[in-house]
C-alpha positions in Angstrom: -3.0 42.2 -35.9 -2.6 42.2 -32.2 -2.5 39.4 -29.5 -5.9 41.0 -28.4 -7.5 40.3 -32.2 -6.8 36.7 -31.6 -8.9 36.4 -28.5 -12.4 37.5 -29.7 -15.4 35.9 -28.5 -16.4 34.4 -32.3 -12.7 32.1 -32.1 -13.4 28.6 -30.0 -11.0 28.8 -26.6 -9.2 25.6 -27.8 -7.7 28.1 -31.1 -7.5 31.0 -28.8 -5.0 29.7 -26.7 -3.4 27.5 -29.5 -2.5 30.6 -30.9 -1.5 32.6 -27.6 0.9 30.0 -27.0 2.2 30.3 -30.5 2.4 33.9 -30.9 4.0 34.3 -27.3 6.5 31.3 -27.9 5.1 29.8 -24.9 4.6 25.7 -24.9 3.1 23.5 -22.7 5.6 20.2 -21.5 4.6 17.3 -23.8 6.1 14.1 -24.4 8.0 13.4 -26.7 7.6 9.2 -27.1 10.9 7.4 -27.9 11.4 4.0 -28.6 13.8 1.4 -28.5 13.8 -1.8 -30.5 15.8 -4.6 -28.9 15.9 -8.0 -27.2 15.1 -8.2 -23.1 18.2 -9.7 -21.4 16.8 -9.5 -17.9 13.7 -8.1 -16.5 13.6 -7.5 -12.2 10.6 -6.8 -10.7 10.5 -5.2 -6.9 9.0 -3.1 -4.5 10.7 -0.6 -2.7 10.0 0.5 0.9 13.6 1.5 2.2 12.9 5.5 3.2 8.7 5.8 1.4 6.9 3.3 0.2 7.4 3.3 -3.8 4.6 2.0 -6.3 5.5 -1.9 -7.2 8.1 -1.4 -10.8 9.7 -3.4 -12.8 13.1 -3.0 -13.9 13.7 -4.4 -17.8 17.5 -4.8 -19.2 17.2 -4.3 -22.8 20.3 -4.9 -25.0 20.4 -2.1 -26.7 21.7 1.2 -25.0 19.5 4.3 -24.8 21.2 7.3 -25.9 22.0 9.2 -22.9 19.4 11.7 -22.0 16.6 9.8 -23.9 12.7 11.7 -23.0 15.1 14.4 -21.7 15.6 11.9 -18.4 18.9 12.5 -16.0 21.8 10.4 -17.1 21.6 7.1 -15.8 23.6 4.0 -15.6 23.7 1.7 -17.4 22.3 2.9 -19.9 20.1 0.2 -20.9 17.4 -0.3 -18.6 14.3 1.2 -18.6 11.3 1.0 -15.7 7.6 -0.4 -15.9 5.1 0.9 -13.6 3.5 -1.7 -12.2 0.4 0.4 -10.1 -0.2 1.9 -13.9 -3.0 0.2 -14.9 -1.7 -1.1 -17.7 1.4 -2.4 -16.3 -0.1 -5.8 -16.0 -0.7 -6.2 -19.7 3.0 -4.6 -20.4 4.7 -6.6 -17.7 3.0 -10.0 -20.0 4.2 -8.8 -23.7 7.5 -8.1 -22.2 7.8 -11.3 -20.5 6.4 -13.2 -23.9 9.0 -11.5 -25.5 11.6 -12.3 -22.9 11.0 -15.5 -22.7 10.9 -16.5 -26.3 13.5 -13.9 -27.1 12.0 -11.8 -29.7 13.1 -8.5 -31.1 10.6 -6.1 -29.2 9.5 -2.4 -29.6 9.7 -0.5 -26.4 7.6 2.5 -26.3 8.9 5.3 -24.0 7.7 8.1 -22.3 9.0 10.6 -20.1 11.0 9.1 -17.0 10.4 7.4 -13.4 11.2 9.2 -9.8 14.7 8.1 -10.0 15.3 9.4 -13.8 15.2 6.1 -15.7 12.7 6.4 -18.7 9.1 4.6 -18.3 8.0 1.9 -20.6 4.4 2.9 -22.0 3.9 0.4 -25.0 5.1 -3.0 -25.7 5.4 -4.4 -29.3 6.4 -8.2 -29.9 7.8 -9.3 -32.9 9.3 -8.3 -36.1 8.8 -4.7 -36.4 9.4 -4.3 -40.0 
């Protein structure tokens, strides 16, 4: 069966291309969410301006180290921090479980996914609590 059998007009679009993309070993990017289950020793929130105005972040210090390259982001030191957007609309509500965390210094799960401009992987979910 050819490529050209695949793309018939009696097969929905969505399996059409599901299958070009398979048969042609082509992929679109997709994330591939990581997480990291540890305490918050520090979290720093900040805006920066210096060269372009940057969306507000914060900046959480987790005490467990992320393996190096972790959602296939650039090496970065030190190895445990990872970066909350705070114009993401859910960044409020993240910035609050991570703080209840911090503060009370519960184990949390830290959902990530794919990295900020400056190569440190972004926070997307926030789980307080014993994770068991």
């Amino acid at each position: 069966m050819s490529l050209l059998d695949y793309l018939s007009p009696s097969r929905p679009l969505l399996v059409q291309v599901g299958m070009c993309l398979a048969l042609n070993g082509l992929c679109e990017p997709t994330f591939a969410d990581s997480n990291v289950t540890s305490t918050v020793v520090g979290i720093n929130s900040y805006t920066a301006a210096v060269l372009a105005p940057a969306p507000p972040a914060t900046i959480v210090f987790v005490a467990t180290a992320l393996p190096a390259g972790t959602e296939g982001c650039p090496a970065h030191t030190p190895m445990n921090i990872v970066y909350l957007d705070m114009s993401d609309t859910q960044g409020p509500t993240l910035y609050a479980a991570l703080l209840s965390g911090y503060l009370s210094g519960q184990t949390m799960q830290i959902g990530i996914r794919g990295c900020s401009n400056s190569g440190v992987p972004k926070v997307y979910s926030v789980l307080v609590g014993s994770q068991s």
